[in-house]
C-alpha positions as CSV (number, residue, x, y, z in Angstrom):
1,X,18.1,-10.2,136.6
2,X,20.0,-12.1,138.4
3,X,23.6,-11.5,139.3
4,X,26.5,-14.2,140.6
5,X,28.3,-11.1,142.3
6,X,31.6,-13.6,142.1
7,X,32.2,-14.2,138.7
8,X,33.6,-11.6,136.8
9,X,31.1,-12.3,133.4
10,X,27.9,-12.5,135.0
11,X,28.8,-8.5,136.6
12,X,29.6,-8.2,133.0
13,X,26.4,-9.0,132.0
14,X,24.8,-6.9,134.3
15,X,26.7,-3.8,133.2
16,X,26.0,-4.7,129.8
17,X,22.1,-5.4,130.8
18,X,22.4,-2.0,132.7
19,X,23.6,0.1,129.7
20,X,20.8,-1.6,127.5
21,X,18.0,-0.4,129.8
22,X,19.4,2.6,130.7
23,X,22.1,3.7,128.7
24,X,24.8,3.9,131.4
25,X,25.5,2.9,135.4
26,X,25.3,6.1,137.3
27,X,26.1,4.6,140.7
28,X,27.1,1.1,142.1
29,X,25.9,-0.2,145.2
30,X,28.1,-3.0,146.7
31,X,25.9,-4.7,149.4
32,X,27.1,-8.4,148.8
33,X,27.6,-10.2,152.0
34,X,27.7,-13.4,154.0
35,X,28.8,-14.7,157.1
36,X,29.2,-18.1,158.3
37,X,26.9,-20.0,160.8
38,X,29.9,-22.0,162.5
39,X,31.6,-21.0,165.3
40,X,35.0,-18.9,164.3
41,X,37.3,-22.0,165.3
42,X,35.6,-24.6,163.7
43,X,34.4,-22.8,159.6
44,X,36.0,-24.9,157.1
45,X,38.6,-23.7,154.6
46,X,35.7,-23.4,151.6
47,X,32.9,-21.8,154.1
48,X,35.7,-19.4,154.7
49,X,36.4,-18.8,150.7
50,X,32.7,-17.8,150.4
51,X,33.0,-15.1,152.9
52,X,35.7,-13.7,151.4
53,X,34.8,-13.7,148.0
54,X,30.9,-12.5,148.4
55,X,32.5,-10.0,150.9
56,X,35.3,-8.5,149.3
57,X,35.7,-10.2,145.8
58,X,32.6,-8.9,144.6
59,X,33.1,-5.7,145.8
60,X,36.4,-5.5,143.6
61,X,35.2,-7.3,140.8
62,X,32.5,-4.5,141.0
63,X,34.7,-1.6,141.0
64,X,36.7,-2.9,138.1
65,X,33.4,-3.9,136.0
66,X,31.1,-0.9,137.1
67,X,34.4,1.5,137.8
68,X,36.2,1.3,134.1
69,X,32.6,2.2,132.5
70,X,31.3,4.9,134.9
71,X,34.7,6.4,135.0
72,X,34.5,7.0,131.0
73,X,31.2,9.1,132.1
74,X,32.8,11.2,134.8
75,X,32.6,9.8,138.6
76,X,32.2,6.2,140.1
77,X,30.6,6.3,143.4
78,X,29.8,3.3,145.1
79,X,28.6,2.2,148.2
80,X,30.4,0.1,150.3
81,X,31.2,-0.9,154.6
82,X,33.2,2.7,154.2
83,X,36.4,0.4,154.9
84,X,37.9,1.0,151.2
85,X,39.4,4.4,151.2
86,X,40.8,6.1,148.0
87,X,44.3,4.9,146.9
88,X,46.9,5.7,144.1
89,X,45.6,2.0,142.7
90,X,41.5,2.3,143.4
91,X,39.7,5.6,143.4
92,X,36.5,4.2,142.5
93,X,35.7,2.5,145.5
94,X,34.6,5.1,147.0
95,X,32.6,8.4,146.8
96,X,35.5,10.3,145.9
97,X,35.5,11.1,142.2
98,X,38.4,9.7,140.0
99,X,41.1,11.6,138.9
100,X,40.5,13.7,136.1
101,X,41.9,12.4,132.6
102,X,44.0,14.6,130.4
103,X,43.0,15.3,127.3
């Protein structure tokens, strides 16, 4: 399948194609990533945009797709650069389980 790791719908898709096959995500692997072939000084503004959203738009868009579902079943670990760390507002960015839910 494949996956515009971008736009919000198509990682939809893929969740959705993912709990079809399997039944549920069990782990998320972010491993999006460009870089640009132009010299620092002279990438233009949109060259720029890509970078940033195949390199750290995708890996949030990711989190909130993959996250909300794997976090019904439990934990949400996910691969990534090992640049996000666990916060009050994203816990499942990283291999650190989620918060526990109260009943």
């Amino acid at each position: 399948m494949s996956v515009d790791a971008i736009d919000r719908e198509s990682v939809k898709s893929l969740l959705a194609a993912t709990i079809h096959a399997r039944g549920k995500a069990d782990i998320l692997v972010n491993c999006a990533g460009v870089n640009s072939s132009v010299p620092y000084f002279e990438i233009p503004d949109d060259d720029f945009d890509k970078v940033l959203d195949t390199n750290l738009k995708s890996t949030h868009l990711g989190c909130q797709v993959f996250g909300a579902h794997m976090a019904e079943h439990g934990a949400v670990p996910s691969s990534t650069s090992g640049a996000c760390r666990p916060t009050s507002h994203c816990r499942g960015c990283s291999s650190t389980p989620p918060p526990r839910r109260r009943s």
